[in-house]
C-alpha positions, -999 to +999 in steps of 0.1 A: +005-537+495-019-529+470-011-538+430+009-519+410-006-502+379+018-493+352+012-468+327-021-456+337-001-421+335-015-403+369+003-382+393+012-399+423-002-433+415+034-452+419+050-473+443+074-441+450+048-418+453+024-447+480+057-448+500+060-410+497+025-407+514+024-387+545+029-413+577+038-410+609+078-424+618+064-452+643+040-464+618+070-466+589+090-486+625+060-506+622+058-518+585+094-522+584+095-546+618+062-567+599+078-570+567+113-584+582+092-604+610+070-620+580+099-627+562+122-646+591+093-665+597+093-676+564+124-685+567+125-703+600+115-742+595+086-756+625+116-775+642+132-759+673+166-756+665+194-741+691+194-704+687+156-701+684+144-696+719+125-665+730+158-645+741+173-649+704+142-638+686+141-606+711+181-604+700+168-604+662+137-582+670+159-554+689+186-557+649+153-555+629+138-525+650+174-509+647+177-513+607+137-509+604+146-469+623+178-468+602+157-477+573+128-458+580+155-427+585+162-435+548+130-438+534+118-404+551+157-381+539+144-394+501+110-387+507+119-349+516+145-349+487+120-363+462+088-339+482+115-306+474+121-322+433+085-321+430+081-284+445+110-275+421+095-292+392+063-276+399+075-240+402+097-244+369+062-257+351+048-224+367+078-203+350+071-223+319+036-217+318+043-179+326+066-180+296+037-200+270+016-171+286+041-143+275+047-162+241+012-158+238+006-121+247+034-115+221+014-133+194-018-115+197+005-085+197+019-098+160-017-102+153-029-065+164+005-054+145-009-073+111-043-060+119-029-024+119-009-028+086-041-041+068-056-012+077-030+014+065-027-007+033-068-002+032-061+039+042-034+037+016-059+019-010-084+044-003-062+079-010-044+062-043-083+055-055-092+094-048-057+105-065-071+080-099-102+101-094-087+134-090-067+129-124-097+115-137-115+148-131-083+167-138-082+150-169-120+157-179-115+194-171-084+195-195-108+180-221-135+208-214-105+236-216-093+222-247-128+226-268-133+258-254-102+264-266-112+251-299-137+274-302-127+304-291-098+298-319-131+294-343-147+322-330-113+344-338-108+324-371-149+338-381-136+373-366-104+375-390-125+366-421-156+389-411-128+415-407-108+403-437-143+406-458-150+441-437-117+452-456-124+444-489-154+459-489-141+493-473-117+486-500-144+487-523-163+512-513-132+534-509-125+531-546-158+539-558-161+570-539-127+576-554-141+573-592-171+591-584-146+624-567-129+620-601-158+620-624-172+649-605-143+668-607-143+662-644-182+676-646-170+706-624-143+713-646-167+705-681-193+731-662-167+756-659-151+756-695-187+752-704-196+787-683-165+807-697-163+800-728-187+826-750-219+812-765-216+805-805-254+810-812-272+846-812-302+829-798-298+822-761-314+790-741-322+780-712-292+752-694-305+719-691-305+709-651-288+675-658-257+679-648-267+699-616-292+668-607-263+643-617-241+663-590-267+661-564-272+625-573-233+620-568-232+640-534-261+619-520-240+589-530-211+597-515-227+607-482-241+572-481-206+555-490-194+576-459-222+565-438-213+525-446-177+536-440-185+547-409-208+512-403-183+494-413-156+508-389-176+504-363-185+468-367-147+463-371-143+483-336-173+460-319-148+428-337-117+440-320-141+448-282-151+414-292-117+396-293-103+418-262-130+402-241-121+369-254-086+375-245-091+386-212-121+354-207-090+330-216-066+348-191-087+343-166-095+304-176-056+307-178-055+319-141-079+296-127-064+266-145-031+277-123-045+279-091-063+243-102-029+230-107-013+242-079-043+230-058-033+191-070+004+198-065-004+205-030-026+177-027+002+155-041+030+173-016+004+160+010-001+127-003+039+125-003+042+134+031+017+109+045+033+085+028+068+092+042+050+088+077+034+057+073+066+048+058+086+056+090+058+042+111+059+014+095+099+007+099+098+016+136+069-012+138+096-035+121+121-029+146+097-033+169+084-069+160+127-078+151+133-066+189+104-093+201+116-117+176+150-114+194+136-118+230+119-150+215+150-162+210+165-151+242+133-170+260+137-203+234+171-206+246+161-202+283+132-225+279+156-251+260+182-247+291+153-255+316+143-283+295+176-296+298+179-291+338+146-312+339+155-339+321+186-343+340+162-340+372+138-361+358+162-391+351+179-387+386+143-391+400+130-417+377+162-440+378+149-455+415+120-474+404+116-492+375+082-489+371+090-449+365+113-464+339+082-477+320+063-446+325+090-431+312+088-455+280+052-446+275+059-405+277+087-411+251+065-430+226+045-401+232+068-375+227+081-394+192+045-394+181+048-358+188+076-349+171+063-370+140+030-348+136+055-316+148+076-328+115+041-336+095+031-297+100+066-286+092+062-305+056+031-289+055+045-254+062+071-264+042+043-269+013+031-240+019+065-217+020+065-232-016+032-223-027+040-189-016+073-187-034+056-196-063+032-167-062+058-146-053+070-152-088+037-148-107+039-119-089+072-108-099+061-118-136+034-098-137+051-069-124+076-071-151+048-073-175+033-043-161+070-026-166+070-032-198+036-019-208+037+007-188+070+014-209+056+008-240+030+032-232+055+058-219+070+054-250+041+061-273+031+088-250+066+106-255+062+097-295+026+116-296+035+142-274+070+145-299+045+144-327+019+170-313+047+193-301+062+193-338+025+195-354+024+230-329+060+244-341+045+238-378+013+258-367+032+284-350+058+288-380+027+292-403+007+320-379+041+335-378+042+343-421+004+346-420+007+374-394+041+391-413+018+388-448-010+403-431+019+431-415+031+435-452-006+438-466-025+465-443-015+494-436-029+524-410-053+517-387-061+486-404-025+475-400-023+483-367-059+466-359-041+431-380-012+436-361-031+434-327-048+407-335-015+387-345+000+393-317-033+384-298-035+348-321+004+347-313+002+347-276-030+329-277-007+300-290+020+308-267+000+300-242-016+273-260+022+258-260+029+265-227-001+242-212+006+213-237+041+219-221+028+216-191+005+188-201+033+171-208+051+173-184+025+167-156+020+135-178+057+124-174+053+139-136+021+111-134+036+086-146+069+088-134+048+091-097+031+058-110+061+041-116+073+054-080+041+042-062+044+005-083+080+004-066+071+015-035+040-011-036+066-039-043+091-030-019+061-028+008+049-066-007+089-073+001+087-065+032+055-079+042+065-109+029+096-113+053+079-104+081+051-128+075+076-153+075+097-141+104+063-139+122+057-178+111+094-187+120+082-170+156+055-194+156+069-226+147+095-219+170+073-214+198+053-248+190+082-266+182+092-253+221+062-263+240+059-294+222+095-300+235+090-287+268+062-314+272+083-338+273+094-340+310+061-328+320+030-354+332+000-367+313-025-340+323+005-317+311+010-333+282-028-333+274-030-296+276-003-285+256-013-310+227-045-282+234-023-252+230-008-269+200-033-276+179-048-239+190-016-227+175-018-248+146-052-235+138-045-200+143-014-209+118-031-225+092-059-190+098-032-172+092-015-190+062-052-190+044-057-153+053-023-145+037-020-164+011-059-152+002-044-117+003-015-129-020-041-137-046-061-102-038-031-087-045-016-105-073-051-104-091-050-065-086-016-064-098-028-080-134 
């Protein structure tokens, strides 16, 4: 028989496995009869004794062929028993290796998953940066409304004191051309008492022309104070075309400022909308990946049973041969000097679950710094809105007496032209209060939608963050189960799934970097 070689580790290299060999049953009759016939003649001393003629070592060759079949018998039943434990251990290898295979499939699956989510966080990234510019714009057009607004009010402010000016002089003018009817009236009258009365002197002369020319000089005056009158209204007339056209320009800016706003609460209805979808999309993908995470478990527990079952199989067909007992020593160190780097990366992970728990509060830190200046500045925005909503009350109490002295100090068509423009200043800042109104309240409408989006964001982080560690639970499991099911297994197996395991562990550690990298992304962004 050749020498045995313990530990070298192959398949089939054993004393079991040489007498498992294929052979024919006479030559197994043969080896048997030799080995027995080798070892009575060892036995036998070089003296002839009685018993050890010719007819008593036929006797003893006929017993040695009859236990060398019976024998033989023996060794070829095990041989078929341990031929069928090998075909069974082989095809419950297969089912494990089918089960690594689908272990596997479901990773890259988690990986396409994660690969998906960054992208929708990207898409989502993308529509909050055009909503910052949208307000941004939104913003800048308020601005641009604003000073128009500013000037137009200068514009009517210049209109009310041309007007205001217009009056006074009309005022003016009206009074003069008043005197002037009464010191004609008084000539007229002179002329007349001057006419009928008799002359006192016997000589008669010629009437000076003075007072005629003085007359004429008066008439020519007045006609000219009437033709300024006239000027003058009609400058006031081109005023009041003027502020009508300014009225109806801001109505429209009014109008189109409307449909601008109801354009962006569309666009936010929208943005709402999508983001209830991915929102849905994203929970059904959840209960997707908890559904796999349960069949994981389902297959662990499986694969642990069969690990079980071929151990038990294992023992019953190592416990013949001792040299099998020393392979078995040497795949056992193996398998503890598995499990010791198996419990080395679980420390590390372990490391690493801290390190993210960690940033997970930074992260909740600097949230609830954000929260409190974002409340701060909620607060001041509310105090200078308060402030600017009271400073507009004041204004509009003061246009109100301005407008009811102006009411009290015109009168006629000059009253009625002061009282149109009132009431065009007075819903000028009506609708002046209405859009700061509405300012406002699109300003608590933005940032309460901010404050939304932040706790959406963090509830989205939340969740992330548990499935990124159910997804590393997944993992470990699924290492820490072909590590174990390597231990029945041979050398050649053992070799390759120390291969799949430090593929895993490299894909893990990938994955770890790439998250916690994305951690920092985020956490930076956050502050």
């Amino acid at each position: 028989t050749s020498p045995v070689k313990v530990g070298t580790g192959g398949a089939g290299t054993g004393p079991a496995s040489r007498l498992l060999q294929p052979r024919s049953f006479q030559e197994m009759v043969n080896v048997v009869v030799d080995q027995q016939r080798q070892q009575q003649q060892s036995e036998v001393s070089p003296t002839r004794t009685p018993g050890s003629g010719p007819a008593t070592r036929l006797l003893e060759q006929r017993n040695f062929t009859k236990e060398g079949t019976s024998l033989a018998e023996q060794m070829l039943q095990d041989r078929k028993v341990a031929q069928q434990t090998q075909l069974d251990l082989a095809q419950q290898l297969e089912d494990e290796r089918l089960k690594l295979r689908a272990l596997q499939s479901e990773l890259d699956a988690l990986a396409h998953r994660r690969q998906d989510a960054e992208h929708r966080s990207r898409e989502e990234q993308y529509r909050r940066e055009e909503a910052d510019r949208s307000n941004v714009q939104l913003r800048h057009e308020i601005e641009q409304l604003r000073a128009q607004d500013l000037g137009v009010r200068q514009e009517k402010q210049d209109a009310e004191r041309e007007r205001a000016n217009l009056a006074a002089h009309l005022t003016q003018l009206q009074a003069h051309a008043e005197q002037d009817l009464r010191e004609k009236a008084a000539l007229q009258n002179e002329l007349a008492m001057a006419q009928s009365s008799p002359p006192r002197m016997v000589t008669v002369e010629r009437p000076s022309s003075a007072p005629l020319d003085q007359i004429h000089q008066w008439i020519d005056e007045r006609a000219e104070l009437q033709e300024c009158l006239r000027a003058a209204q009609l400058e006031t007339a081109a005023a009041q075309v003027e502020a009508e056209e300014n009225l109806l320009r801001l109505r429209q800016e009014r109008s189109e400022f409307e449909r601008e706003r109801a354009a962006l609460l569309r666009e936010v209805e929208e943005e709402r909308a999508s983001r209830r979808k991915d929102q849905q999309l994203y929970e059904g993908a959840m209960e997707k990946e908890l559904v796999a995470a349960e069949q994981a478990n389902a297959a662990r527990v499986s694969a642990r049973q069969m690990r079980a079952a071929m151990q038990e199989m294992e023992i019953g067909a190592s416990s013949k041969n001792e040299e099998d007992d020393a392979w078995r020593e040497k795949v056992n160190r193996e398998l503890m000097d598995m499990k010791a780097q198996i419990q080395s990366e679980r420390n590390a992970t372990t490391a690493a679950r801290a390190q993210v728990t960690l940033l997970n509060q930074r992260l909740m830190e600097a949230d609830g710094q954000m929260r409190d200046v974002l409340g701060s500045r909620s607060c001041s925005m509310d105090g200078a809105l308060a402030e600017e909503r009271d400073a507009l009350a004041r204004e509009k109490t003061k246009l109100q007496e301005r407008c009811g002295a102006l009411e009290r100090e015109l009168g006629g068509q000059q009253n009625e032209q002061g009282l149109m423009l009132a009431r065009v200043s007075l819903d000028h800042k009506s609708e002046r209060n209405a859009s700061m109104d509405a300012h406002q309240a699109a300003l608590v409408a933005q940032a309460s939608q901010a404050s939304r989006r932040r706790h959406v964001e963090a509830d989205k982080y939340e969740d992330d963050k548990l499935r990124l560690k159910q997804e590393e639970a997944i993992k470990h499991e699924a290492a820490r189960m072909m590590a174990e099911a390597q231990s029945g297994a041979l050398q050649y197996q053992l070799d390759e799934k120390n291969m799949t395991i430090a593929a895993l562990k490299g894909e893990l550690t990938a994955f770890k970097k790439q998250q916690s990298h994305e951690a920092i992304q985020q956490l930076r962004r956050g502050w």
